[in-house]
N, C-alpha and C positions, 0 to 999 in steps of 0.2 A: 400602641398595640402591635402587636406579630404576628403578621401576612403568612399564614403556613398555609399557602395554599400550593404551594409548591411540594409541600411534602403529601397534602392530598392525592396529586396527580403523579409522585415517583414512583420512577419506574419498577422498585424496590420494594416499594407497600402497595399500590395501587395491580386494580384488575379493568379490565373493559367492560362497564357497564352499558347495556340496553336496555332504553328506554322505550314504550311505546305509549303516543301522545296523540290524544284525539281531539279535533278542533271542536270549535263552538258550532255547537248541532242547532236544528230547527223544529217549533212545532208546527203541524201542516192538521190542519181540520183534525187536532187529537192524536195525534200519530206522530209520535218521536223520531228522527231521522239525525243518525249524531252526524259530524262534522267528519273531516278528511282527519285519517289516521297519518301520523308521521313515525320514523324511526329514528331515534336519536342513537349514538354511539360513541361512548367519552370514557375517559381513563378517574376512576377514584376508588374508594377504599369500600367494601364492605364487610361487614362483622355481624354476629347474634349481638339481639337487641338486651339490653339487660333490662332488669327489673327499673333498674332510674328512668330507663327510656321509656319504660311502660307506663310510668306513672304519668306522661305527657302526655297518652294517649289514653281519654277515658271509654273509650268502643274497644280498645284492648283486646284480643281477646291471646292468650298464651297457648291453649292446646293449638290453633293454626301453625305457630311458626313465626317468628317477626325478625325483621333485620335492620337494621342501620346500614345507612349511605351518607358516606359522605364524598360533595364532590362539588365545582366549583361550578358546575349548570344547574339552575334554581329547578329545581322540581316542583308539582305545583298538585295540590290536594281538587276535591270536584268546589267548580264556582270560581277559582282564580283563572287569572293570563286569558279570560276569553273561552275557557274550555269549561264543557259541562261536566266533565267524568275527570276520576284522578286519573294522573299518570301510571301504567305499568312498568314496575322495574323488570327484566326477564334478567334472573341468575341464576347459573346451574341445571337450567330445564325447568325452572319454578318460576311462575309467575307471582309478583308479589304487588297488592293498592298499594300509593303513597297515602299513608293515615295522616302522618303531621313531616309541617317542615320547621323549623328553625335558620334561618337564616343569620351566620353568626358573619354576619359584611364586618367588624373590627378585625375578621381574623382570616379571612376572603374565601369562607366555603360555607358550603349549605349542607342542615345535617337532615334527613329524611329518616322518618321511619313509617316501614312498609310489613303488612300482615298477608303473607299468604295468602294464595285464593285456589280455589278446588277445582282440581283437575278437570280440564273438561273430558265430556264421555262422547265418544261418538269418533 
């Protein structure tokens, strides 16, 4: 197989993706308390999601807005890596969940697709 994971991260295609990643939270007498937030920041590609990517995702929803990422640090939906809640992609001032990932390790990048989430008010 072919490593394009080099092409994920150039400088030519790729943009600065921000993550934000919240650890493995607690429950305390019923009361949710999530985990330490981190912020990730790394170089890969993102694009609109197409209808193929949507079919990988059956909570889907298309009036939101959906994106692909791809990029060579695993991004992680709610329940993996020790974390309760998915990862936040921030692009463009838009906050987007990671819904699904794909990990395609024969070709060294991970594909995510992430749905919009609503503005906060306040």
């Amino acid at each position: 197989m072919i490593n394009v994971s080099r092409v994920v991260t150039s400088p030519m295609l790729s943009q600065t993706v921000q993550v934000q990643r919240t650890g493995k939270g607690s429950w305390v007498d019923g009361v949710y308390t999530p985990g330490e937030e981190e912020v990730l920041s790394f170089k890969g590609i993102v694009t609109q999601a197409s209808s193929r990517d949507m079919e990988q995702v059956p909570e889907g929803d298309r009036q939101k807005g959906t994106i692909r990422v791809l990029s060579t640090v695993p991004l992680y939906i709610t329940g993996e890596a020790g974390s309760n809640l998915s990862d936040i992609v921030v692009y463009k001032g838009e906050r987007y969940k990671v819904q699904s990932v794909t990990h395609d390790g024969d070709y060294g990048f991970y594909r995510a697709i992430c749905t919009r989430l609503a503005k906060e008010v306040g």
